[in-house]
C-alpha positions as CSV (number, residue, x, y, z in Angstrom):
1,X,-10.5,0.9,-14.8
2,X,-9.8,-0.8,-11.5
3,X,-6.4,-1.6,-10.0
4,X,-5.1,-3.9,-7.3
5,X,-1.5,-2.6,-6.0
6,X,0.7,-5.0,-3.4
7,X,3.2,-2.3,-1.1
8,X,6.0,-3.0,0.9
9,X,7.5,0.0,3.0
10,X,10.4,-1.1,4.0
11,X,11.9,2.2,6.6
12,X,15.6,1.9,7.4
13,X,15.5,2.5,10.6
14,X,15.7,0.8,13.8
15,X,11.9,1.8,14.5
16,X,10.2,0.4,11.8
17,X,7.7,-1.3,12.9
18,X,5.8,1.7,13.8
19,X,6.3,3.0,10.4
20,X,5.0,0.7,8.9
21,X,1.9,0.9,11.1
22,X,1.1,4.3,10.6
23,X,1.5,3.8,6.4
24,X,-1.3,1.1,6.6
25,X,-3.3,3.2,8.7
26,X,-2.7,5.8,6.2
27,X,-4.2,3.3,3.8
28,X,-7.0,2.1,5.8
29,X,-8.2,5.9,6.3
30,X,-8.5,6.5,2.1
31,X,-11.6,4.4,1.9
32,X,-10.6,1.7,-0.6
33,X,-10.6,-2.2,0.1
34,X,-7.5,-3.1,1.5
35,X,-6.0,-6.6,2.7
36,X,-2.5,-7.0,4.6
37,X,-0.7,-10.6,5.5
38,X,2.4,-10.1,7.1
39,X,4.8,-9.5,4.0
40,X,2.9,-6.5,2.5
41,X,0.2,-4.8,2.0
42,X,-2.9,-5.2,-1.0
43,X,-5.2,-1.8,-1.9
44,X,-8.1,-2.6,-4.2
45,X,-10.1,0.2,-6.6
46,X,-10.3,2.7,-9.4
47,X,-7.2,3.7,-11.3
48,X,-6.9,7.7,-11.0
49,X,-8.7,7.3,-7.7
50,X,-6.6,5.1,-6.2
51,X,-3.1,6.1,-7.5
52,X,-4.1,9.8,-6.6
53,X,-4.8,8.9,-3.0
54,X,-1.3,7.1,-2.9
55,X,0.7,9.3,-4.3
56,X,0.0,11.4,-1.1
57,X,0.1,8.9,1.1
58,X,3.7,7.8,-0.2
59,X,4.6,11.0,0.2
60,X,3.8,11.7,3.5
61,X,5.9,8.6,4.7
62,X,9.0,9.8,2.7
63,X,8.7,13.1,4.3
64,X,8.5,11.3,7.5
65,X,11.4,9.0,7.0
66,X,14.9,9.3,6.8
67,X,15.4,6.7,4.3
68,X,12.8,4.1,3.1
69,X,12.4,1.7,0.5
70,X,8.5,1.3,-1.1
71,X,8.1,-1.5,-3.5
72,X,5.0,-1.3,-5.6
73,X,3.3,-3.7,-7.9
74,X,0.3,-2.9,-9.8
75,X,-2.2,-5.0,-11.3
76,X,-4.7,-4.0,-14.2
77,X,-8.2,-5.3,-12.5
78,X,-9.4,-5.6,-9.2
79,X,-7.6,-9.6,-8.2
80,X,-9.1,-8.9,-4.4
81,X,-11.5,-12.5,-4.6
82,X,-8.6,-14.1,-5.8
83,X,-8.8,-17.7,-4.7
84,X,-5.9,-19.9,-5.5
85,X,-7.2,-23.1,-7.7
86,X,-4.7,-25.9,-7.8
């Protein structure tokens, strides 16, 4: 089953900007499809392949941070052609 799952870090710190970086580099470097617009973060593929790849990569910011916020959304199907039609 494919997934597409929207991310928002959101560090409390006054370096967050290069937090955030180095989570979507984390993301780029699993080898899914992955889009970013400046409010967050999309990450395209399979269900247990995906979501175990994450899981880690969440994980490795939280250990990294002092305090952080993540907000996640997930989607059942891949919505990465998603073209708006009106």
């Amino acid at each position: 089953m494919n997934i597409s799952v929207e991310l928002t870090l959101l560090p409390i710190n006054d370096n967050f900007e290069n937090s955030i970086k180095n989570f979507i580099k984390k993301l780029r470097a699993l080898g899914f499809k992955v889009l970013e617009n400046p409010m967050s973060t999309q990450i395209y593929g399979e269900y247990d392949a995906l979501m175990s790849s994450l899981q880690e990569a969440i994980k490795e910011s939280f250990e990294n941070e002092p305090s952080v916020v993540l907000n996640m959304k997930i989607i059942k199907g891949d919505r990465s052609d998603y073209v708006p039609s009106f």
